[in-house]
N, C-alpha and C positions, 0 to 999 in steps of 0.2 A: 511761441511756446511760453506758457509759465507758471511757474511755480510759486504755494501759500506754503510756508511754514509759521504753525501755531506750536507753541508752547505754554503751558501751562503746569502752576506745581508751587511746591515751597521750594525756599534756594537761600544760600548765603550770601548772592549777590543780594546789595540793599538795593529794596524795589518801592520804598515808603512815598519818592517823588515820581514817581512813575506814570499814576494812576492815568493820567492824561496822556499819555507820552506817542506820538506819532510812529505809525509805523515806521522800518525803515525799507526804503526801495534798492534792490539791488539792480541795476538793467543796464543794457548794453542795446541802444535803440539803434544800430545799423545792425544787429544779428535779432534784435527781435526778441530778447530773450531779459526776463526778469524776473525776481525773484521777490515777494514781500514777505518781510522777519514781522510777527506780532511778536511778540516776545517780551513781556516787561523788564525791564532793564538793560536791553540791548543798548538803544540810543546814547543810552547814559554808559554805558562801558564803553563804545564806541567813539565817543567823547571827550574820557576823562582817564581810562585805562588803558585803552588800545595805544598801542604806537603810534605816531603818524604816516599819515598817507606817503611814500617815498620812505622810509625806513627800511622796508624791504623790498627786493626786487622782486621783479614779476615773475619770475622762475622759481623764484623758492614760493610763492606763493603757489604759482601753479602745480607744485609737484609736491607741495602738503597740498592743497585741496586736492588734486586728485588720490591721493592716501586717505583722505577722511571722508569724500564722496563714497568711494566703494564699502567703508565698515558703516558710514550712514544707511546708505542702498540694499547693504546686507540687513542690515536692524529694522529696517523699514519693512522689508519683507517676511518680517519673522515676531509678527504682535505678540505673539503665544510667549515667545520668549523675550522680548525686548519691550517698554513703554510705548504702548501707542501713541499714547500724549505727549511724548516725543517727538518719536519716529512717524509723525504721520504721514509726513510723504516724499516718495521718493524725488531725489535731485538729478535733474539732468543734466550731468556735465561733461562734455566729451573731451578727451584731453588733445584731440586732434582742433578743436576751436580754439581760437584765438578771443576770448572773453573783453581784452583788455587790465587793464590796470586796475581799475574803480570797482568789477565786480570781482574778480581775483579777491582783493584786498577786504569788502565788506563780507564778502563769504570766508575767507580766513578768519576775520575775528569775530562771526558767528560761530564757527565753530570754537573758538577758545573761548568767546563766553560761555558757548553752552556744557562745555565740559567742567566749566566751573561750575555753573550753577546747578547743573544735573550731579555734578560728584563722579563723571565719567569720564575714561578714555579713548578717544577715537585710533589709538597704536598710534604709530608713527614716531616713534621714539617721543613722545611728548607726556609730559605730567600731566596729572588732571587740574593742577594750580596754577600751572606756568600760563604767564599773560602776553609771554614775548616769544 
């Protein structure tokens, strides 16, 4: 299984070094499952803003991303009302798998990027500025 998330758009994330910038891979090669962010300025938030790796536990990660998987999944499914060039597609995340660590963690701070750079919030008690 896997999943493309494209984004595209104006943002207050600085995107000036970007223009090059590698995707980033999310995957978990004993479940098969992977995710690739284009999104300019991920790398570079993921890099330079994000926490580090081990700063949060895997439980808090996995029970914010399972909170932001389902308001992504609802958005996804409702163009009419939400950015397609967004929400283009749905994330498959089951909270009964075991993801790991590594894709937990790069899918938590895709989502706090994009809530920055989009100007939105996915609930979960979270701001749309907060980096942590």
């Amino acid at each position: 299984m896997s999943l493309l998330i494209w984004a595209c758009g104006s943002a207050p994330i600085n995107t000036s070094n970007t223009e090059n910038e590698e995707p980033v891979v999310i995957a978990n090669d004993r479940l098969a499952y992977e995710i690739i962010i284009i999104d300019p300025g991920f790398s570079a938030f993921l890099n330079g803003i994000a926490q580090p790796e081990g700063f949060y536990s895997q439980s808090y990660l996995e029970a914010r991303n399972r909170v932001w998987v389902i308001t992504w999944n609802q958005r996804a499914q409702n163009p009419s009302r939400y950015k397609n060039s967004i929400y283009e597609n749905i994330i498959d995340y089951q909270p009964n798998i075991d993801y790991g660590y590594e894709v937990n963690y790069k899918l938590f701070n895709y989502f706090l990027f994009a809530q920055r750079k989009y100007s939105m919030s996915l609930g979960g008690g979270f701001r749309t500025n907060r980096i942590n």
